[in-house]
C-alpha positions as CSV (number, residue, x, y, z in Angstrom):
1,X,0.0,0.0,0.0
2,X,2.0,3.0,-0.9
3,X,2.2,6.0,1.9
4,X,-0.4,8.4,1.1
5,X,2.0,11.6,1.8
6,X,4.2,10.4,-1.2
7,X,1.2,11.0,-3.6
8,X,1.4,14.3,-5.5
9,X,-1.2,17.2,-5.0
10,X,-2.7,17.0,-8.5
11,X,-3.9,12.9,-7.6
12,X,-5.7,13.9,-5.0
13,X,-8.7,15.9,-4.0
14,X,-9.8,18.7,-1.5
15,X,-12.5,17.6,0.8
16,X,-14.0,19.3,3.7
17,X,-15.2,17.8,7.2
18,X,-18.7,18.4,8.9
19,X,-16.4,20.7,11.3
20,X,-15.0,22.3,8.3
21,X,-11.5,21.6,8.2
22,X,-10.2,20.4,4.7
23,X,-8.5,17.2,4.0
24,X,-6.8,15.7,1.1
25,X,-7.6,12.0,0.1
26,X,-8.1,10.1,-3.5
27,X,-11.3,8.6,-4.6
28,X,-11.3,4.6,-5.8
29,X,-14.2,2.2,-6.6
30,X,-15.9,1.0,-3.3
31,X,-14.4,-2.5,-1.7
32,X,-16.1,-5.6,-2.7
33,X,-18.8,-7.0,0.0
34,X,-16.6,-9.8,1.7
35,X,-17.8,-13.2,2.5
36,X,-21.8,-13.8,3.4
37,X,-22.1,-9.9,3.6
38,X,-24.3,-8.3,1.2
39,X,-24.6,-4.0,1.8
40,X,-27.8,-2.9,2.7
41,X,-27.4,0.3,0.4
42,X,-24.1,-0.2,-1.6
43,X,-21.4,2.3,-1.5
44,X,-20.7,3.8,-4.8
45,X,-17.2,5.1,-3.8
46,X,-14.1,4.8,-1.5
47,X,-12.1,7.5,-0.1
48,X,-8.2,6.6,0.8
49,X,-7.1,9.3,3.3
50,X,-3.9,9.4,5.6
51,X,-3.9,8.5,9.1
52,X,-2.6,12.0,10.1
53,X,-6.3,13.2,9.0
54,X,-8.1,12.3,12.2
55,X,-11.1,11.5,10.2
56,X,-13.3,10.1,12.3
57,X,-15.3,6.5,12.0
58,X,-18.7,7.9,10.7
59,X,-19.6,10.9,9.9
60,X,-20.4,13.2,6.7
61,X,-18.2,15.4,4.4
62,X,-18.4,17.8,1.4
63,X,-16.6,17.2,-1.7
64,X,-14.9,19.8,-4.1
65,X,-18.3,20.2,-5.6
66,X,-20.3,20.7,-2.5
67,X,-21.9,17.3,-2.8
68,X,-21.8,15.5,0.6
69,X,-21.4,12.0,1.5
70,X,-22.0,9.6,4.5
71,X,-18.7,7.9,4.8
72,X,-18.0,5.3,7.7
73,X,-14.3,3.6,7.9
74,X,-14.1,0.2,6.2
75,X,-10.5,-0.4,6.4
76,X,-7.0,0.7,8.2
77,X,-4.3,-0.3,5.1
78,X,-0.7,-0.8,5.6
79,X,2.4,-2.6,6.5
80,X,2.9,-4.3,9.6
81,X,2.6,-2.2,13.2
82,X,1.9,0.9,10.9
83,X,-1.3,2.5,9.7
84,X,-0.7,4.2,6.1
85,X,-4.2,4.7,5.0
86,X,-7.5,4.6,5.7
87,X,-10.7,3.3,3.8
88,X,-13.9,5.0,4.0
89,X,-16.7,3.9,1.7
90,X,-19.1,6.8,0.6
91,X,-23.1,7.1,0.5
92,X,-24.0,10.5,-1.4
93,X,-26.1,12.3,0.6
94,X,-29.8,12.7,-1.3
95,X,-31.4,15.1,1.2
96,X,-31.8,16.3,4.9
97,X,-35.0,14.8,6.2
98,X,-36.7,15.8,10.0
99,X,-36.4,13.1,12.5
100,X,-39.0,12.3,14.9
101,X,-40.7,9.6,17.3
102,X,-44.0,9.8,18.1
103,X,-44.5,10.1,22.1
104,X,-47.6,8.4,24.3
105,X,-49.0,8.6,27.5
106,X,-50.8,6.2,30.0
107,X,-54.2,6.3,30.3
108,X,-54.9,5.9,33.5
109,X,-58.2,4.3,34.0
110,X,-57.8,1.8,31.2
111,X,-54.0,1.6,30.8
112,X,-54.0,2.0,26.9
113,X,-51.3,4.2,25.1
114,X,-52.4,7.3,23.4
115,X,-50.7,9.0,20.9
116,X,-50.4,12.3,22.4
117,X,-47.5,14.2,19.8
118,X,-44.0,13.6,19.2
119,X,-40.3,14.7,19.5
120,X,-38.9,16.1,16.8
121,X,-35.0,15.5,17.3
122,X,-34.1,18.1,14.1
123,X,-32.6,16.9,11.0
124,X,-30.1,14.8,10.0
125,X,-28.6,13.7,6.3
126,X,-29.6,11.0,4.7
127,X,-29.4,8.9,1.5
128,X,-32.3,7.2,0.6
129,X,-32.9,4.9,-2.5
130,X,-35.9,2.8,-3.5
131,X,-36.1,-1.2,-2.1
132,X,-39.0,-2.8,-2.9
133,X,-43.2,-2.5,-3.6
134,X,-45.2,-4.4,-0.7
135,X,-48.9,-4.6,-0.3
136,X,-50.5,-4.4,3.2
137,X,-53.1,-6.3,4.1
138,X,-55.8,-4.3,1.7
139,X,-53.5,-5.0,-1.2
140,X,-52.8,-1.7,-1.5
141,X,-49.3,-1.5,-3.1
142,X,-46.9,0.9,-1.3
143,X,-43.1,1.9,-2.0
144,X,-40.4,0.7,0.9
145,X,-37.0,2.5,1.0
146,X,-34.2,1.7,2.6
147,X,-32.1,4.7,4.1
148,X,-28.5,5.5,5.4
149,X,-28.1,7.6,8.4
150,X,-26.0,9.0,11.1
151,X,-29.1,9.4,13.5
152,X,-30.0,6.3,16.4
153,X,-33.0,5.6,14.8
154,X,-35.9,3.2,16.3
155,X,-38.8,1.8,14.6
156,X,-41.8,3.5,14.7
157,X,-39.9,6.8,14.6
158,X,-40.3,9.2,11.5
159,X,-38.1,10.1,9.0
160,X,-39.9,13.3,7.3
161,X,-43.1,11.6,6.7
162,X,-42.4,8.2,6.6
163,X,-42.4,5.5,9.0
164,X,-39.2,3.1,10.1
165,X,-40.0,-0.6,9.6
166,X,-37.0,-2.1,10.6
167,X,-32.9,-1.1,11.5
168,X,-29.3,-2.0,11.6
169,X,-26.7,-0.8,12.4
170,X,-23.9,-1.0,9.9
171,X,-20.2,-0.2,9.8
172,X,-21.6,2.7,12.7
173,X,-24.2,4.0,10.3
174,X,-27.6,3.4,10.5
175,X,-29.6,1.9,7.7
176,X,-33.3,1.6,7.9
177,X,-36.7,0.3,6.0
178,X,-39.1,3.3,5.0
179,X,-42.2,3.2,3.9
């Protein structure tokens, strides 16, 4: 794995952290899914940065462009006893979307749950692509999505408008079911 400070200027890119500071690192084609794993919402890049970075696990950053991206730390590359680069596999951010759970309260005389608002918790990015069509139980055909995060989701929360059917946590992301 060659030392990442040996690489010239003009290889590499400029990126920026959530925090703001910029970072240079190359862009490679995303790691293939090793043995019996299968990525909930596949990575369509890698980013190869140097140890001295301090980029952290998870987290998001801007390109050049201003695009962002999800990125969450696949691999520490190297010889033996020293780190030389890191891996990071990218998820392009497609939007900021409000995150909320829905809060209850006792009823006291016949101890069922009422809905009685929710918590927003603010926004957070995510990338979002399309999974599959189900059909509920009136055969009504709906769209699920499955969704990359940063926020600890539960089920039942909200994403925007949609409801969380199921999550996992992944390489310190979050990836959920939307419908």
């Amino acid at each position: 794995m060659p030392d990442l400070r040996r690489v010239p200027q003009a290889l590499g890119f400029t990126f920026t952290t959530a925090a703001g500071k910029p970072f240079r690192a190359l862009l490679r084609p995303p790691p293939p899914p090793g043995p019996g794993y299968e990525p909930v919402v596949a990575p369509r890049r890698a980013l190869l940065v140097g140890p001295e970075v301090g980029l952290p696990a998870t987290g998001w950053i801007r390109d050049p462009s201003g695009l962002r991206f999800l990125h969450a730390l696949w691999s520490n590359e190297g010889v033996v006893g020293q780190v030389t680069a890191q891996m990071h596999v990218l998820f392009a951010v497609t939007g900021d979307e409000t995150w909320s759970r829905p809060s209850f309260t006792l009823e006291p005389i016949s101890g069922q749950r009422l809905a009685s608002g929710s918590t927003v918790f603010g926004t957070t990015p995510t990338t979002r692509e399309f999974f599959k069509r189900k059909n509920d139980a009136l055969d009504v055909e709906e769209e699920v999505y499955r969704v990359v995060c940063l926020a600890a989701l539960q089920v039942g929360d909200f994403l925007g408008d949609r409801r969380i059917l199921k999550v996992e946590s992944v390489l310190g992301l979050t990836t959920a079911e939307v419908f």
